[in-house]
Backbone as CSV, one residue per row, in Angstrom:
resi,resn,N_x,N_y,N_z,CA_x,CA_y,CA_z,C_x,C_y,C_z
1,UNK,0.854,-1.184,0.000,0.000,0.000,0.000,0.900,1.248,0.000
2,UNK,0.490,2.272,-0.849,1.316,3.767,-1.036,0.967,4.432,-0.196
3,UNK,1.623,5.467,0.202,1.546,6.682,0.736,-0.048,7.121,0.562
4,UNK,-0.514,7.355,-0.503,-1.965,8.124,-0.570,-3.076,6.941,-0.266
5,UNK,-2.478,5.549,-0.333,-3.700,4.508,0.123,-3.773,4.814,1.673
6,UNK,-2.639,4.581,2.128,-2.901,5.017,3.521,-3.454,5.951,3.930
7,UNK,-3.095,6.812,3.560,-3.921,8.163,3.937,-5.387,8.147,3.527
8,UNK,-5.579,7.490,2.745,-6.963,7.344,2.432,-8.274,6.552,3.077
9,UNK,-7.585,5.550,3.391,-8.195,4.674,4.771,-7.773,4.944,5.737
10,UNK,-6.947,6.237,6.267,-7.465,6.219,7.845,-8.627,6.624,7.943
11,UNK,-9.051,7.007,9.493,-10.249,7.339,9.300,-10.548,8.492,10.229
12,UNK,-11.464,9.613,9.972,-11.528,10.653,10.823,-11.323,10.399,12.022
13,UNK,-12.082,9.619,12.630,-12.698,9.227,14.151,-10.774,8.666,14.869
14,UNK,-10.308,8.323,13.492,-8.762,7.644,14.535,-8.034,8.828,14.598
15,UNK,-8.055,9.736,13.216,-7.184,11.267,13.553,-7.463,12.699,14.748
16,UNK,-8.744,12.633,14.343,-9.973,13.899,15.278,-8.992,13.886,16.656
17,UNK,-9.019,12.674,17.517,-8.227,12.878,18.772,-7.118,13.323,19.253
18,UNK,-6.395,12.769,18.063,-4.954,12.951,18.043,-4.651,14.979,17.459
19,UNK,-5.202,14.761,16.622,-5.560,17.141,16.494,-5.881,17.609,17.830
20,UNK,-7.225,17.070,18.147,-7.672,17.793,19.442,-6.608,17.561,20.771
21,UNK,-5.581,16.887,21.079,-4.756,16.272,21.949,-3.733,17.486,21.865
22,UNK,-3.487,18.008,20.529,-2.166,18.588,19.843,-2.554,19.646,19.794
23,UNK,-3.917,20.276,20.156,-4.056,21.809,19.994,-4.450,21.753,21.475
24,UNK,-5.118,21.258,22.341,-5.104,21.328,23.967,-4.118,21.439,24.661
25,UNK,-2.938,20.837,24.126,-1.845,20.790,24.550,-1.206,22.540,24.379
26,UNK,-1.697,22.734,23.329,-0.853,24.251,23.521,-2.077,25.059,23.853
27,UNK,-3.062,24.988,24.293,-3.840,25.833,24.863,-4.749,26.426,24.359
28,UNK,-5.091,25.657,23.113,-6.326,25.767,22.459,-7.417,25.110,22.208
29,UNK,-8.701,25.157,21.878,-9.858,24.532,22.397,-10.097,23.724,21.305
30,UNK,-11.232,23.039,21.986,-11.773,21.608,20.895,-12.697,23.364,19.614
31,UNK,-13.252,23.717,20.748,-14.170,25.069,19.557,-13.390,25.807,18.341
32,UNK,-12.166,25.749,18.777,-11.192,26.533,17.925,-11.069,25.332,16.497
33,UNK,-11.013,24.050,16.747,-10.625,23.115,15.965,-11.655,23.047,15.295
34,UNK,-12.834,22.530,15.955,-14.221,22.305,14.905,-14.016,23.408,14.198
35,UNK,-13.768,24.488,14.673,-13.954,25.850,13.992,-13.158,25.318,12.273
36,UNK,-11.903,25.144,12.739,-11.187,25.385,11.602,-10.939,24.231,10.938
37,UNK,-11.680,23.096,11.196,-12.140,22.026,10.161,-13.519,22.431,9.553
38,UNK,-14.391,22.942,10.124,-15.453,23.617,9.500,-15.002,24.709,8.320
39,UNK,-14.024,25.168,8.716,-13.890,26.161,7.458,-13.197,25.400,6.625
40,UNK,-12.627,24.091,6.462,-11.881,23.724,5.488,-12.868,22.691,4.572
41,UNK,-13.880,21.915,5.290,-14.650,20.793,4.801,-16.194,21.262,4.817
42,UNK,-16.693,22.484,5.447,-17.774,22.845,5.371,-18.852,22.149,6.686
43,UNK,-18.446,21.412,7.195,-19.052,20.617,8.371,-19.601,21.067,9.556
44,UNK,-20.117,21.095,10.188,-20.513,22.012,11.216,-20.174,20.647,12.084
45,UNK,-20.256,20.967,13.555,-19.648,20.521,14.480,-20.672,19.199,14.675
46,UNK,-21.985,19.349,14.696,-23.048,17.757,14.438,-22.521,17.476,13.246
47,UNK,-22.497,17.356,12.390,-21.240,16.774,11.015,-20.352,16.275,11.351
48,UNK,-19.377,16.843,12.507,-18.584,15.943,12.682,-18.047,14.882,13.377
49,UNK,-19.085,15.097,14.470,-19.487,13.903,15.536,-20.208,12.726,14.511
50,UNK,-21.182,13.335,14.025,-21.698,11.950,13.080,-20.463,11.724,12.200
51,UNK,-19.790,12.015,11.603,-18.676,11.543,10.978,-17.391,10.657,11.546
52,UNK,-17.581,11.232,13.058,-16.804,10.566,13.348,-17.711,8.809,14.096
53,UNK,-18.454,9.127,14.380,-19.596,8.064,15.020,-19.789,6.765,13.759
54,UNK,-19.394,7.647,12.301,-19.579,6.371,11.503,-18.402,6.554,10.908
55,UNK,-17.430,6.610,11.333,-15.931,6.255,11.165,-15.687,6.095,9.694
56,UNK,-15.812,7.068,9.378,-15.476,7.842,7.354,-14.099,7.688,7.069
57,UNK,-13.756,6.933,6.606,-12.058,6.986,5.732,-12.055,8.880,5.544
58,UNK,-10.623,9.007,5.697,-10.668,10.446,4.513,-10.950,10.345,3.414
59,UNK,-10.815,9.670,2.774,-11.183,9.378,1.075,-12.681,9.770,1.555
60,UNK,-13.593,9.046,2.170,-15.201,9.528,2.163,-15.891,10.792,2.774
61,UNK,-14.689,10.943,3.765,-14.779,12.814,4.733,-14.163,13.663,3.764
62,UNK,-13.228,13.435,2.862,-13.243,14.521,1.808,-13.923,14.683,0.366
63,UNK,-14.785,13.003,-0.046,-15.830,12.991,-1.030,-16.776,13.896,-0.631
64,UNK,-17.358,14.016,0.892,-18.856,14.281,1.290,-18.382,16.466,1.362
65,UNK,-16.743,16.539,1.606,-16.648,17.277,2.071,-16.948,18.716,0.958
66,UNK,-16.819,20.126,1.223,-17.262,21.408,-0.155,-16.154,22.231,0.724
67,UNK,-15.505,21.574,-0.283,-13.665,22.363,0.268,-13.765,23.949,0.397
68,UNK,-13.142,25.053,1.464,-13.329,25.766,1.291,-12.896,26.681,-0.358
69,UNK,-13.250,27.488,-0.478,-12.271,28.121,-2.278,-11.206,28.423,-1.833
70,UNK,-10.509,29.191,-0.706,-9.473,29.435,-0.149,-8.565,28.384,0.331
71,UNK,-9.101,27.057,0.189,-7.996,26.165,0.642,-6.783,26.450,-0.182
72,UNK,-6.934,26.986,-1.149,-5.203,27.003,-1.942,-4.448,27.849,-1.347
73,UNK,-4.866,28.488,-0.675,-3.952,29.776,-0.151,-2.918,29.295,0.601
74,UNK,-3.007,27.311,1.515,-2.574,26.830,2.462,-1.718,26.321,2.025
75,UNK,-0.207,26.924,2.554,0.699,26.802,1.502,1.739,26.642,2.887
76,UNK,3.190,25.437,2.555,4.353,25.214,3.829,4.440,23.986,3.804
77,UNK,5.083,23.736,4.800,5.549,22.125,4.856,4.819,21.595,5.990
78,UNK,4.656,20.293,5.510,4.122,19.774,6.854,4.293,17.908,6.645
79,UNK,4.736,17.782,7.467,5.474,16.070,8.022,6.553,15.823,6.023
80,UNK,7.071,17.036,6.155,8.436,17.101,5.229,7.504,16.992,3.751
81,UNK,6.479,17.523,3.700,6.103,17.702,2.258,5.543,18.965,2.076
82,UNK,5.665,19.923,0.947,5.311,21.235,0.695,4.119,20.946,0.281
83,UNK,2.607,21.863,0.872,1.228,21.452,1.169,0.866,21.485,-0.805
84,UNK,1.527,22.607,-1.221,0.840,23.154,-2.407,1.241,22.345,-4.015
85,UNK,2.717,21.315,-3.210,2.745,20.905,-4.542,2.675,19.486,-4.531
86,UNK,1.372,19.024,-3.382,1.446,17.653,-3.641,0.399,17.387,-4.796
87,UNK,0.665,16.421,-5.987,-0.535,16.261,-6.434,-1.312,15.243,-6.785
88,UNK,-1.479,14.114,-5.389,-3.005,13.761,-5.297,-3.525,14.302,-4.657
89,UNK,-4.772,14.825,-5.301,-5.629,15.567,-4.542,-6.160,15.088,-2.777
90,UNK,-6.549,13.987,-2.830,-7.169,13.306,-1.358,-5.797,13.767,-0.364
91,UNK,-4.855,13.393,-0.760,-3.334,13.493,0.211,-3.149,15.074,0.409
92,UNK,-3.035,15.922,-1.145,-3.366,16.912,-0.422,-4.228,17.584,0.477
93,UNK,-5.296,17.056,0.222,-6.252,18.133,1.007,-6.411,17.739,2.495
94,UNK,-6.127,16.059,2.930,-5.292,15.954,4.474,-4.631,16.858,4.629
95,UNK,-3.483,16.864,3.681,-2.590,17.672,4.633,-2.523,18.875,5.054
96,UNK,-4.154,19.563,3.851,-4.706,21.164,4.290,-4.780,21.006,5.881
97,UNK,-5.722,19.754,6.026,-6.690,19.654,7.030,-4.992,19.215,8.220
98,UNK,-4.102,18.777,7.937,-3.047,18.787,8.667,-2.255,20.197,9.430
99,UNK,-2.223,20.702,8.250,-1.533,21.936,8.653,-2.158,23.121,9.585
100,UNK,-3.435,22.957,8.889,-4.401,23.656,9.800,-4.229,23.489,11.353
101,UNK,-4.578,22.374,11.624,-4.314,22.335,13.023,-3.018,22.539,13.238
102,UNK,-1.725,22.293,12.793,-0.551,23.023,13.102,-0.813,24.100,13.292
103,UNK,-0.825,24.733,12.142,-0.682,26.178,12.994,-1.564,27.084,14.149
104,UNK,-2.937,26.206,14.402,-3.614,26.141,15.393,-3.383,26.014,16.693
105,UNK,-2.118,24.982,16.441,-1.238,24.024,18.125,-0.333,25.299,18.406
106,UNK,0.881,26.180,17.128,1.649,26.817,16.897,1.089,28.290,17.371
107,UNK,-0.463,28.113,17.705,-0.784,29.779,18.421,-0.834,30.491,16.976
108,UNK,-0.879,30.155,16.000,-1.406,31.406,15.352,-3.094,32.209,15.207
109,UNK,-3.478,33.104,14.992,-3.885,33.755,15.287,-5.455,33.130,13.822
110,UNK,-6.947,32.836,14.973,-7.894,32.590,14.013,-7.563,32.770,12.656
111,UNK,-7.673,34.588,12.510,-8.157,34.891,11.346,-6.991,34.895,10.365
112,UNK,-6.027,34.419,10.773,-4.415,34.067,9.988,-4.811,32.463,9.182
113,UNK,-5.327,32.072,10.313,-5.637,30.533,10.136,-6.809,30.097,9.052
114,UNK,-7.715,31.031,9.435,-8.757,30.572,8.422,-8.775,31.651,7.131
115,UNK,-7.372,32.279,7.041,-7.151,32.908,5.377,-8.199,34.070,5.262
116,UNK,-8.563,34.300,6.346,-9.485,35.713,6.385,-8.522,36.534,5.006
117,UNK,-9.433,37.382,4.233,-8.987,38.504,3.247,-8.869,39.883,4.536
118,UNK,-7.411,40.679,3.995,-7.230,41.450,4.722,-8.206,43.133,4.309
């Protein structure tokens, strides 16, 4: 199995904890996170309890998902790959949903995070 199979069968419900673990840890909230998976997949926070309750591969949490238009803006490295020039799509758009919470754990600032227009 490749790199993008894997990533494709994990499954929300096994990652969700491990984000929320990694942004508590630096002092940020589960609200901050839904927040900023909501802005990337469109989900509202009952979305993602049921998502995680029926344990969705990413491959099926990013089929169901209406990417934000601004996800391209999410641009850097993250676990040694540059976000913008991976190109399978499913792998990339984890690793939107990766980085995001990085820089979430990293204290940056909401409206930095969710690509607010200045």
């Amino acid at each position: 199995m490749d790199h993008n199979e894997r990533i494709a069968k994990l499954t929300f419900a096994g990652v969700y904890p491990m984000y929320l673990a990694k942004v508590e840890k630096k002092g940020r909230t589960k609200e901050e996170l839904d927040q900023v998976i909501e802005w990337l997949t469109g989900f509202d926070v009952h979305t993602q309890a049921a998502l995680i309750e029926e344990k969705v591969t990413f491959e099926t949490f990013f089929q169901r998902a209406t990417l934000n238009p601004n996800a391209r803006l999410i641009t850097g490295v993250i676990c040694g790959y540059r976000v913008e020039d991976i190109d399978h799509p499913l792998t990339q758009q984890v690793r939107y949903l990766d980085k995001l919470v990085d820089e979430l754990a990293k204290g940056k600032k909401m409206e930095k995070i969710l690509r607010t227009a200045h």
